[in-house]
N, C-alpha and C positions, 0 to 999 in steps of 0.2 A: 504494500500500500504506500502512499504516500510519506506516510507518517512511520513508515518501518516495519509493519505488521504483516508477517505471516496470516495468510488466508485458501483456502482449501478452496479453489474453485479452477475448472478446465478451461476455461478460455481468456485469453489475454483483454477480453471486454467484456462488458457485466450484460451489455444487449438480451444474448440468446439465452441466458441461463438464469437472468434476475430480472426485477421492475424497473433497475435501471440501465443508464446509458452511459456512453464511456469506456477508458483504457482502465482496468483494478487500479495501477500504478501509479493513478492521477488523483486516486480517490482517500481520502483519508476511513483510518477502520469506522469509523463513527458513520461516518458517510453510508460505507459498505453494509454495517449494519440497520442500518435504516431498511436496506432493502430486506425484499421476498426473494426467494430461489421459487421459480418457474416449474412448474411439471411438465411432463412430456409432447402434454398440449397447449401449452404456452400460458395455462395460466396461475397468478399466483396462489403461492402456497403459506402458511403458517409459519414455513419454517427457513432460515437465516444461514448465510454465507458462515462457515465454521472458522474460527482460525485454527492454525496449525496444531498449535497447544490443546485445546477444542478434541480435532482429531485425534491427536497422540491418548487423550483421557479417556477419551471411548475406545479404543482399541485397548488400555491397561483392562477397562475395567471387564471388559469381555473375552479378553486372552487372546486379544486377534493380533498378529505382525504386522506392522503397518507397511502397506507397498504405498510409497509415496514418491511420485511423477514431477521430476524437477522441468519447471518452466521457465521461471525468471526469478535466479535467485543474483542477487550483488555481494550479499553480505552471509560470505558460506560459514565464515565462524560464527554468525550468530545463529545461522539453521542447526548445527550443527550440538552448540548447546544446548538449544533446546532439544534435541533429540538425545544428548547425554541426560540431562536433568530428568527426563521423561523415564529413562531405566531402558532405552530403547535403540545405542548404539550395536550390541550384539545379536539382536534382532530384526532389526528396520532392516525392509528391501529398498533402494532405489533403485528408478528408475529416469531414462532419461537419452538424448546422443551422446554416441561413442565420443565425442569432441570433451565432453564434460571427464570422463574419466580421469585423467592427469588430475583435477582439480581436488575431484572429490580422494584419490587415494593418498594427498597429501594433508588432507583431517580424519578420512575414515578407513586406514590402508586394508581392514579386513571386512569393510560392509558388502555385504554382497551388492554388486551393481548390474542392472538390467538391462542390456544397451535397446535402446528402438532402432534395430536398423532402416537406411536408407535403400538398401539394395533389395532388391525382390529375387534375386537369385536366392534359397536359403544355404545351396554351396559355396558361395562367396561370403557371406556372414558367416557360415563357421570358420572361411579360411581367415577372417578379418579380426576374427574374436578371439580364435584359440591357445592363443600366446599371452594371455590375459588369467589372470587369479583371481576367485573371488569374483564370476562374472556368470553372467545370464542375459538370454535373446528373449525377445520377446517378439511374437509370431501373429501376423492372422493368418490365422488355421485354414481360411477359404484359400490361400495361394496355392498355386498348383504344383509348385516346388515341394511344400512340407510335406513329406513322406515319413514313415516309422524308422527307416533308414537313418533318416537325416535328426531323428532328436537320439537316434544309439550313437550314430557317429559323434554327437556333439556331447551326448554323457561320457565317452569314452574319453572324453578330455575336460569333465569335470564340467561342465557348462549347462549353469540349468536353465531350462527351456519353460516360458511362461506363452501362452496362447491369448489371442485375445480375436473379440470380444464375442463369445459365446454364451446365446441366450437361451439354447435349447438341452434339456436334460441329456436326452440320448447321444447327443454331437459330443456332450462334456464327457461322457462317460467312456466313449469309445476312444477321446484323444488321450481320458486318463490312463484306458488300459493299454494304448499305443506307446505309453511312454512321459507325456507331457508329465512337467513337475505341478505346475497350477494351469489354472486358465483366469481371464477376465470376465464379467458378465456383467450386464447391467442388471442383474435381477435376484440377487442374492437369497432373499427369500423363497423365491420360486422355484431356485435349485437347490436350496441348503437341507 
C-alpha cells in the first residue's frame, strides 16, 4: 500500500476484485479497507481486502502453510519478518518469477520457492529449474506438455511440482495420483 502495508489481494488494481478503483500501491491501508472484495459476479461482499499479517493468522490458527504469490514487494526484509514473527519461515511456500529467486534466497536461503514459469514447454522449465535447491514449478495442468513423465523426471531432482488452477474433484484426484505434490483451486471447500 501506500503507507507500507502488506495486503493479500491478486491484482495490481482494486477494479476487478473490490468496490474500488485504482493501483493497491497508490492506496493507503485505511483507504483499502474501506473497500468490499467482489464475488465472482461482480458484486459486493461483507467481506474486506486481508493484510498479510490477517492471512498468516488464519492459516496458524487452522494449521494451513501458507503459499503466498509474491507480486510487488520493495521492502523484502520487512515481508520477511513478518513471516519470521508469524512462526512461519520453515513452512511458508512462495511463490513467484524465476527472476525473484537471487533475492529471496538471500533472506530465506531454505524456503521453498515456487517458480511460475514463462515457458510453456514443461521440458525447458525443468531444464531451467533443476540446478536450483529448495524449489518448485508450478503448472497449469490443461498444457499439453504436462505428462506423468515430466513431474517423475522433475521429483527425481527434488523439485516439487504444484498445478494450478483446478476446480474439478476428479481432475485433482487423478493429477494427485499422477504425481502432483498440490494443486490450486478456486474452491477449496468444494474439494476439501
Amino acid at each position: 500500500t501506500a503507507d507500507g502495508c502488506f495486503v493479500c489481494i491478486h491484482d495490481p488494481t482494486l477494479d476487478r476484485t473490490t468496490t474500488g478503483t485504482g493501483n493497491v500501491a497508490d492506496k493507503t491501508l485505511a483507504e483499502i479497507r474501506a473497500l468490499s472484495i467482489k464475488d465472482a459476479s461482480g458484486n459486493a461482499t461483507e467481506h474486506k481486502v486481508p493484510t498479510f499479517e490477517e492471512y498468516l493468522a488464519v492459516c496458524k490458527i487452522y494449521g494451513i502453510v501458507p503459499l503466498i504469490e509474491i507480486k510487488a514487494i520493495t521492502t523484502y526484509s520487512e515481508f520477511f519478518r513478518i513471516i519470521r514473527n508469524m512462526g512461519f519461515m520453515d513452512t511458508a511456500m512462495l511463490t513467484g518469477g524465476l527472476w525473484r529467486l537471487d533475492t529471496i534466497r538471500q533472506h530465506a536461503p531454505d524456503m521453498l520457492y515456487i517458480v511460475l514459469p514463462t515457458q510453456t514447454d514443461y521440458a525447458e522449465v525443468y531444464d531451467t529449474v533443476k540446478h536450483y535447491d529448495s524449489v518448485g514449478v508450478s503448472l497449469l495442468y490443461t498444457n499439453e506438455t504436462l505428462t506423468e513423465e515430466i513431474i517423475h523426471q522433475m521429483h527425481e531432482s527434488d523439485i516439487f511440482v504444484q498445478l494450478w488452477s483446478i476446480n474439478d474433484t476428479e481432475v485433482v484426484r487423478s493429477w494427485l495420483t499422477k504425481g502432483a505434490d498440490a494443486v490450486v483451486t478456486d474452491y477449496l471447500t468444494k474439494l476439501y
